[in-house]
C-alpha positions in Angstrom: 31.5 148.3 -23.2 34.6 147.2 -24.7 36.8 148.4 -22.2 34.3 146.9 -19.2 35.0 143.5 -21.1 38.6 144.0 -21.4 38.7 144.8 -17.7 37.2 141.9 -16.8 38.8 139.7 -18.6 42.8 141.0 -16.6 40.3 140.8 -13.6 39.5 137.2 -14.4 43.5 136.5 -15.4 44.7 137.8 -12.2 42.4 135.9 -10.0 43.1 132.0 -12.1 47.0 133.4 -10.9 46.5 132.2 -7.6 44.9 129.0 -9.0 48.4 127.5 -10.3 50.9 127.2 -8.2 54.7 127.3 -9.5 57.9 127.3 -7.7 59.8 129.5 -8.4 56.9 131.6 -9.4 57.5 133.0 -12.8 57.2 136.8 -13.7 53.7 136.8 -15.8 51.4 134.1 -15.8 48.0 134.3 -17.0 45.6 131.4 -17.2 42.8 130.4 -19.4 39.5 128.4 -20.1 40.4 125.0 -21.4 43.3 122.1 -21.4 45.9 121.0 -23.5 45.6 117.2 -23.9 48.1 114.7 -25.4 46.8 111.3 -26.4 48.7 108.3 -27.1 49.2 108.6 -30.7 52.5 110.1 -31.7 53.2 113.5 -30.2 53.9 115.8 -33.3 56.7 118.8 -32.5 58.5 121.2 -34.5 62.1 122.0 -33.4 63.1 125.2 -35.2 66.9 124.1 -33.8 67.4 121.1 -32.5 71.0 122.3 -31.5 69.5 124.5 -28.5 66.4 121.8 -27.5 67.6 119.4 -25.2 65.1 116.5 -26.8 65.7 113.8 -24.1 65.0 115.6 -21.0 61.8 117.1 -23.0 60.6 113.3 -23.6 61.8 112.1 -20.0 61.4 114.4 -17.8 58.0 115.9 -19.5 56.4 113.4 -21.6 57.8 110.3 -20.0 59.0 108.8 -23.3 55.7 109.1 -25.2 56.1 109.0 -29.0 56.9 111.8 -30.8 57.4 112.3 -34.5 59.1 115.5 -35.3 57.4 117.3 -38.6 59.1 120.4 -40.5 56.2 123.0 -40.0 55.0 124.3 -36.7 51.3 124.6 -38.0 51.1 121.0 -38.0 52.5 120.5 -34.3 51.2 119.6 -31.0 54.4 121.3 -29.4 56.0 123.9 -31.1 59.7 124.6 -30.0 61.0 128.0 -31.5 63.6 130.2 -31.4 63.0 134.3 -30.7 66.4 136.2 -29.7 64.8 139.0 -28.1 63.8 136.7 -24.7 66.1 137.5 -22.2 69.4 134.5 -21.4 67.4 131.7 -19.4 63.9 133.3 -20.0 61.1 131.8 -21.9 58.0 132.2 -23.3 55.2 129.3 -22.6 51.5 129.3 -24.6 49.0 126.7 -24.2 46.4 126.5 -26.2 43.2 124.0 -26.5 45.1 122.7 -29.8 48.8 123.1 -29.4 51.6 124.0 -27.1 54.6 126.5 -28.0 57.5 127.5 -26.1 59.9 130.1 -27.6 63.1 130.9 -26.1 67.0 132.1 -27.2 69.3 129.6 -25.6 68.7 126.3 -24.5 68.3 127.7 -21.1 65.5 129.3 -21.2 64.3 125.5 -23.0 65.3 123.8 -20.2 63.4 126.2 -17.6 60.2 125.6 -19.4 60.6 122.2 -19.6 60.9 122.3 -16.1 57.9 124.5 -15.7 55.7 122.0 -17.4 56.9 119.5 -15.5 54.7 121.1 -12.5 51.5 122.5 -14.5 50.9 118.9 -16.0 48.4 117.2 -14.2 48.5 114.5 -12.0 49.7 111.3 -13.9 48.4 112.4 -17.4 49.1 114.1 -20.1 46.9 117.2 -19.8 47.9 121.1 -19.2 45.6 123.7 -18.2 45.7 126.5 -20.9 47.9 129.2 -20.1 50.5 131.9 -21.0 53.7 132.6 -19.3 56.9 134.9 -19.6 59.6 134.3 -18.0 63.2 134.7 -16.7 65.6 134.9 -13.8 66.3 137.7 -11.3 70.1 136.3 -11.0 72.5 135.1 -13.2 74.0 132.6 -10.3 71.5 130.3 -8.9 73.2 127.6 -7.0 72.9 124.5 -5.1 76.2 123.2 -2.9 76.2 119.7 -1.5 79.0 118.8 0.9 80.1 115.1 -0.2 83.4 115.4 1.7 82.0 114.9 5.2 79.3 112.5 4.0 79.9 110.5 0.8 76.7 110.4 -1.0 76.0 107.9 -4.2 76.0 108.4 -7.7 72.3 108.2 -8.1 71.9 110.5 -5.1 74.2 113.2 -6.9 72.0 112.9 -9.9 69.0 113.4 -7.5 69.9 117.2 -6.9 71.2 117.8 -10.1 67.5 117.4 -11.1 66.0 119.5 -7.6 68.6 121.9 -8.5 67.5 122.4 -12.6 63.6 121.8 -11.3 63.7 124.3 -8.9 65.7 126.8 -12.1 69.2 126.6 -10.5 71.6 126.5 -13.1 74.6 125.7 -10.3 76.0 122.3 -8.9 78.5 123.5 -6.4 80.5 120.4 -5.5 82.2 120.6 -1.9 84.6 117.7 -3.1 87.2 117.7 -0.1 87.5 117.8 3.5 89.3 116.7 6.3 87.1 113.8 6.5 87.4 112.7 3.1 88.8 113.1 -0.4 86.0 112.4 -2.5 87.7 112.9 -6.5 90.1 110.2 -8.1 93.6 112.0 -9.4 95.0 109.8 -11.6 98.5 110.7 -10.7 98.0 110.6 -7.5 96.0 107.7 -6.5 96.5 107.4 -2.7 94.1 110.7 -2.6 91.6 108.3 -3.2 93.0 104.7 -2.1 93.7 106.2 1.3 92.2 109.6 1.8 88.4 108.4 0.5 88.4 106.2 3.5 89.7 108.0 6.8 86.3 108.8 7.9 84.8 105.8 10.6 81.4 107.4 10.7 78.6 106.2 8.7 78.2 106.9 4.8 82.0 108.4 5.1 83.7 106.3 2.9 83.9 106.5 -0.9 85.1 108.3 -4.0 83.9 109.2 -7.4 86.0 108.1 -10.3 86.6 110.0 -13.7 84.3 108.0 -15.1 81.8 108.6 -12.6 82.5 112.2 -13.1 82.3 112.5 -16.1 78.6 110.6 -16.1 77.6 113.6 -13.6 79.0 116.4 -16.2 77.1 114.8 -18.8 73.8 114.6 -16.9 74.2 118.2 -15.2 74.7 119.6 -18.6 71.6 118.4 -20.3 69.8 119.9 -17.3 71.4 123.6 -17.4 73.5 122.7 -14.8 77.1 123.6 -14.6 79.0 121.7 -12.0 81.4 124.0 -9.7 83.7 121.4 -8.2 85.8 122.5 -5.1 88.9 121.6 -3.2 90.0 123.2 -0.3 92.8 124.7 0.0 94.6 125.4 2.0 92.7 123.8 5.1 90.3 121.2 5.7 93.4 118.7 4.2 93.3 115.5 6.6 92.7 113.4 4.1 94.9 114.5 1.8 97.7 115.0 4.4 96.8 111.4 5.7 97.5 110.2 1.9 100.2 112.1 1.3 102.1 113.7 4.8 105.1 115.0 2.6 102.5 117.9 1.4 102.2 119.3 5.0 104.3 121.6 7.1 106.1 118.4 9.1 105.8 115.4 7.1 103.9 113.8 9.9 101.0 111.3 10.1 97.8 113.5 10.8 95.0 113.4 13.0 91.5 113.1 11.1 89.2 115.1 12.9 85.5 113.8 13.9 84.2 117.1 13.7 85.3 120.7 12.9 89.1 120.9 11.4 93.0 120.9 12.8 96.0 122.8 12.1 97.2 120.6 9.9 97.1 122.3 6.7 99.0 122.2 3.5 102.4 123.8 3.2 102.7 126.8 1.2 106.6 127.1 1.5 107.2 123.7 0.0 107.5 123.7 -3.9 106.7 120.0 -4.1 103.1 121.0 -2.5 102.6 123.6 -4.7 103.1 121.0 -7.6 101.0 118.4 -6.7 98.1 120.7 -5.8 98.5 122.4 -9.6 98.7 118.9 -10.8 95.2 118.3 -9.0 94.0 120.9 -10.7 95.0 120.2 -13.8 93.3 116.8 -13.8 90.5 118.5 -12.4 90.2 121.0 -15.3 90.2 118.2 -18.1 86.9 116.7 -16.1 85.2 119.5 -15.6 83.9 121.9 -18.0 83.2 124.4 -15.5 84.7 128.0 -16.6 84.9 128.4 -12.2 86.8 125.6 -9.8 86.4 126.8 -6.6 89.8 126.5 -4.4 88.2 126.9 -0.8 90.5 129.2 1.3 88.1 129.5 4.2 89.0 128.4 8.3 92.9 128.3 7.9 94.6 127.8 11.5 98.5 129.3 10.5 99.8 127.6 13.6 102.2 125.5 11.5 103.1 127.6 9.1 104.4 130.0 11.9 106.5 127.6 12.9 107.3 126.0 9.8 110.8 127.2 8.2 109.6 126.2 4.6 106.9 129.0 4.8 109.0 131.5 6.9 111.1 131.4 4.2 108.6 131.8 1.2 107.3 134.8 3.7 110.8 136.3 3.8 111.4 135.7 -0.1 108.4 137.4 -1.1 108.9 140.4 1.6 105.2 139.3 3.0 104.2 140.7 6.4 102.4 138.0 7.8 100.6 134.0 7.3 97.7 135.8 6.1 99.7 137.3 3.2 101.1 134.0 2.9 97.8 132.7 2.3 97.1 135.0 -0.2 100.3 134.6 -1.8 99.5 130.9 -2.0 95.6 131.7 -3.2 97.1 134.0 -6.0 99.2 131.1 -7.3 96.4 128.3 -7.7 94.7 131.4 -9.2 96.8 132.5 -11.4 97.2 128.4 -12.5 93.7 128.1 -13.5 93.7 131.4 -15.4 96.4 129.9 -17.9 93.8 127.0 -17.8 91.1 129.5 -18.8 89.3 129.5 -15.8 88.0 131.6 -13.0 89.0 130.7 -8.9 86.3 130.9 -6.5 87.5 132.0 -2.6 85.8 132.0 0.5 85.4 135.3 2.1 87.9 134.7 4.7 90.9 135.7 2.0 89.8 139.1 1.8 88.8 139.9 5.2 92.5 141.5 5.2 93.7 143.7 2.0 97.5 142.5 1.4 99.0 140.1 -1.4 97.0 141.3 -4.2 94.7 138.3 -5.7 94.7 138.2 -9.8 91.4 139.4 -11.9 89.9 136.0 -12.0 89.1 135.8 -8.8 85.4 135.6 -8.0 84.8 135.8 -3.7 81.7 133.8 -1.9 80.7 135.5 0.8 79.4 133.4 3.7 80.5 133.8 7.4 77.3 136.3 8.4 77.4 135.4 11.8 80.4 136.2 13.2 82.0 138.7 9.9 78.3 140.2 8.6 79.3 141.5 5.5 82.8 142.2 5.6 83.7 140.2 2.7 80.7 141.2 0.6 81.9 144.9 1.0 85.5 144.3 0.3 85.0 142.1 -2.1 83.1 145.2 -4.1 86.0 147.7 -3.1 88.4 145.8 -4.8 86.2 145.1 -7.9 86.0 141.4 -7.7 82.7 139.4 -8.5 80.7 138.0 -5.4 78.4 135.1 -4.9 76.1 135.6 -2.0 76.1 132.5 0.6 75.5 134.1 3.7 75.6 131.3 6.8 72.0 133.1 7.8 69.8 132.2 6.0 71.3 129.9 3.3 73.1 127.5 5.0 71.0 124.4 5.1 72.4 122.0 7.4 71.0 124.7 10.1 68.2 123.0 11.6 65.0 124.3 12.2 65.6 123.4 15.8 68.7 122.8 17.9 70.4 119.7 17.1 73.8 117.6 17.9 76.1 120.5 17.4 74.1 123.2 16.1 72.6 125.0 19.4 69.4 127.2 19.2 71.9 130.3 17.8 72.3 128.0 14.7 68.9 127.8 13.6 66.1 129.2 11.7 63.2 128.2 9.8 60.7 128.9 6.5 59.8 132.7 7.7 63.4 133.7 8.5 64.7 132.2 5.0 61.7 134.1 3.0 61.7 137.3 5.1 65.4 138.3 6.6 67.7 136.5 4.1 71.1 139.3 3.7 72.1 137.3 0.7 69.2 138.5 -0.5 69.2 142.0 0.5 72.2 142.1 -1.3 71.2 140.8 -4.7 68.8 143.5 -4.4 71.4 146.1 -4.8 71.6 145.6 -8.4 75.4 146.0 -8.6 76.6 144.0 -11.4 79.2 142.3 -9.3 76.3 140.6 -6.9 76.3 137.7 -9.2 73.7 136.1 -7.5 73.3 133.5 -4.5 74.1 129.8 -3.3 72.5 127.9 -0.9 74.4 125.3 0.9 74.1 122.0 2.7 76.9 120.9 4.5 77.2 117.5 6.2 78.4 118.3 9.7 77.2 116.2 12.1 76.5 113.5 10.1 73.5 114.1 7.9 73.2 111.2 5.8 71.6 111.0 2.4 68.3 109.8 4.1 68.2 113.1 5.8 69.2 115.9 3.5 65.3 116.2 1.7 64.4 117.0 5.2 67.2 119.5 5.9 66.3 120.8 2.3 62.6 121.5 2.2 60.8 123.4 2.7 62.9 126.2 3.4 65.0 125.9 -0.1 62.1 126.4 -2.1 62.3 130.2 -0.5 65.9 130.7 -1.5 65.1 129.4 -5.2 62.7 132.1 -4.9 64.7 134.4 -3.9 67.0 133.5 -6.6 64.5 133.3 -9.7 61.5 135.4 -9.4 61.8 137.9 -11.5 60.1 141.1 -9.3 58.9 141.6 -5.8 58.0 138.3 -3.6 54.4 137.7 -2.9 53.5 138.2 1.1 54.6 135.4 3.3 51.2 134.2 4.2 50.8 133.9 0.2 54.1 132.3 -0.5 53.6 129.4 2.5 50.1 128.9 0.9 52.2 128.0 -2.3 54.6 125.8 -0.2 52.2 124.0 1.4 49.8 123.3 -2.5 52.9 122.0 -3.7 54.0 119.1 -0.9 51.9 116.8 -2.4 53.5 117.3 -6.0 57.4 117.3 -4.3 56.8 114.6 -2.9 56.2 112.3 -6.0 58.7 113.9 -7.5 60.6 111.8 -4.4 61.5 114.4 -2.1 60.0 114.7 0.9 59.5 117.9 3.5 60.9 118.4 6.8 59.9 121.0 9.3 59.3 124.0 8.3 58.4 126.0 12.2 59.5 125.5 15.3 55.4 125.7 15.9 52.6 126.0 14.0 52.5 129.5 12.4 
């Protein structure tokens, strides 16, 4: 009889699954008879370490700055923060009870996470949780969100709006596309005409602005206390208008550029010139005091050589360092802003394109982001692995955001693809799946070609991101489609006031 009851009582677990929907879905979640209800009197917790506990986004994000009186025995507690070392880095374990609610996890990670986790099984504008017991952690170590802000400047308060999507949805990865032919988006103090001048070459809407130190410096500090590490980038050494309209002694010539509306020119920064290379380690040197980032990402992707073919400042550096080619140049050039940041203590991210050739041998702090599916597949992703260096999976098809559902301006019908295709056929994440330990995990991207303004990018963004943060997090195999859009479409309603809003998800109705 015992055992019958037992049964039954998994039977009953596994069915009340379904009944709470979480994205990303977590690895074990059982539910139970009963809520958890907090009144207005004081909240009592118990923080074993209040070094690990990030208190303020528990009371903001969570209890929306109820009272709380912390007590020194967990017995006594409503909430019951504790530490156990043995739950995996960024996991967590989650029990609520008719009479208290405990979360235990090793890092302030896995914290975080089930803060975040709450914030979608509370009910709807009150304080009450369903009873329930979940463990949890991530599939990847890399979970990561990129917004391009050099095409289309987007505010402060918008920034801080997907630093929150991006910790909500258990990303722990701000990638900050910070420069582009169409704007230089970061203040360098010693260099203020970056900014003054190269902030402001765009004419199209929302394509003017900057973000000072200060401001920067705000965004680190919020990121942070959301698990969030913020990843800036500057490319190099293409997609420089701006900064070659700011400063036209750092290109090939010397001469005034042309900014481009769309897409990207020759003009790129000069890698035979010494007084480049010195600015552009300046810039990152600056860089590295604002950002406590252990990766900068240095771009390296799209790189027209027409100039430096012709230029006699890099014919030279070619003939100096006995390189064969532009491409070695390149990496020649990519190994020195490398090799830069690792005296800094730090680790350069490159675009696949530097590696589609073997030649000028890249230093061991190089970490490659795969991304040009469509017209490479997976050429970078494999030699990346051949030559041992760490790889983050952001494979144009299917994470690249700014695709459309449908065609649209520039992106034609071989440029789109919708909820299904993200979820079912995604290579970054056939990849992750290969459990090599240099797959570090995936990135999905929104870039602002074409002009997507900050009314438009929750559109762009969901649904279909909520598959890739999936992808990303659930620890074990993905439900069925049909079972996963189920989830997508129980959760619009709580998205949405959370303040983002869905887009299209099919070309037709499924």
């Amino acid at each position: 009889m015992k055992r019958i009851l037992f049964a039954l009582i998994i039977l009953s677990g596994i069915i009340r699954i379904n009944a709470q929907t979480l994205i990303p879905s977590p690895e074990q979640l059982i539910m139970a008879e009963g809520y958890f209800e907090l009144d207005d009197t004081p909240i009592r917790i118990y923080v074993q370490d209040k070094r690990l506990v990030p208190m303020s986004l528990l009371r903001t994000e969570m209890l929306e700055n109820t009272d709380i009186q912390t007590i020194s025995h967990p017995n006594k507690a409503d909430i019951r923060l504790q530490i156990e070392k043995g739950i995996p880095a960024e996991g967590y374990r989650l029990s609520i009870t008719s009479n208290y609610m405990e979360i235990k996890a090793a890092d302030k990670a896995g914290f975080v996470y089930a803060f975040q986790t709450l914030r979608q099984l509370r009910e709807k504008n009150k304080n009450l949780w369903k009873n329930v017991s979940i463990s949890d952690r991530p599939r990847t170590k890399w979970r990561g969100f990129m917004l391009d802000s050099g095409r289309q400047y987007q505010s402060v308060t918008t920034i801080k709006k997907y630093i929150d999507m991006a910790s909500m949805l258990k990303m722990n990865i701000f990638h900050w596309h910070l420069t582009e032919g169409l704007g230089w988006r970061i203040e360098i103090k010693k260099y203020p005409q970056l900014t003054q001048k190269g902030a402001f070459v765009g004419k199209g809407k929302e394509q003017q602005g900057f973000y000072s130190q200060e401001d920067i410096r705000e965004l680190v500090r919020y990121a942070e206390e959301r698990n969030i590490t913020i990843v800036p980038e500057i490319d190099m050494p293409g997609h420089a208008e701006a900064a070659l309209a700011s400063y036209p002694e750092l290109g090939c010539f010397g001469l005034p550029v042309e900014i481009p509306r769309t897409g990207f020119t020759k003009n790129i920064f000069c890698a035979g010139k010494e007084h480049t290379i010195r600015v552009l380690k300046d810039v990152l040197d600056e860089m590295c005091r604002l950002f406590p980032s252990p990766y900068i990402h240095l771009g390296g992707d799209e790189v027209p050589k027409e100039n430096w073919n012709e230029c006699p400042d890099c014919q030279k550096r070619i003939a100096e360092h006995g390189l064969n080619d532009t491409h070695n140049l390149q990496l020649w050039f990519s190994a020195e802003m490398a090799k830069h940041l690792k005296k800094k203590g730090k680790k350069a991210i490159f675009w696949g394109d530097v590696i589609y050739k073997t030649g000028y041998p890249l230093p061991d702090n190089v970490i490659i982001q795969w991304w040009n599916y469509r017209s490479q597949k997976d050429l970078a992703l494999r030699n990346a692995l051949k030559l041992g260096y760490p790889v983050v999976c952001s494979s144009n098809y299917y994470n690249y955001l700014n695709f459309p559902v449908t065609p649209w301006r520039g992106y034609k019908e071989n440029r789109t693809f919708d909820l299904r295709d993200a979820y079912t056929r995604n290579p970054s994440y056939q990849a992750t799946q290969e459990n090599n330990p240099l797959i570090w995990g995936m990135t999905c991207a929104l870039w602002t070609d074409d002009g997507v303004t900050e009314s438009m990018i929750d559109q762009r963004l969901f649904p279909r991101i909520l598959a890739l943060t999936e992808q990303m997090w659930h620890y074990g195999e993905l439900a069925p489609f049909e079972v996963f859009h189920q989830r997508v479409n129980e959760m619009k309603s709580w998205f949405e006031k959370e303040g983002h809003s869905y887009g299209q998800a099919f070309t037709t109705t499924p």
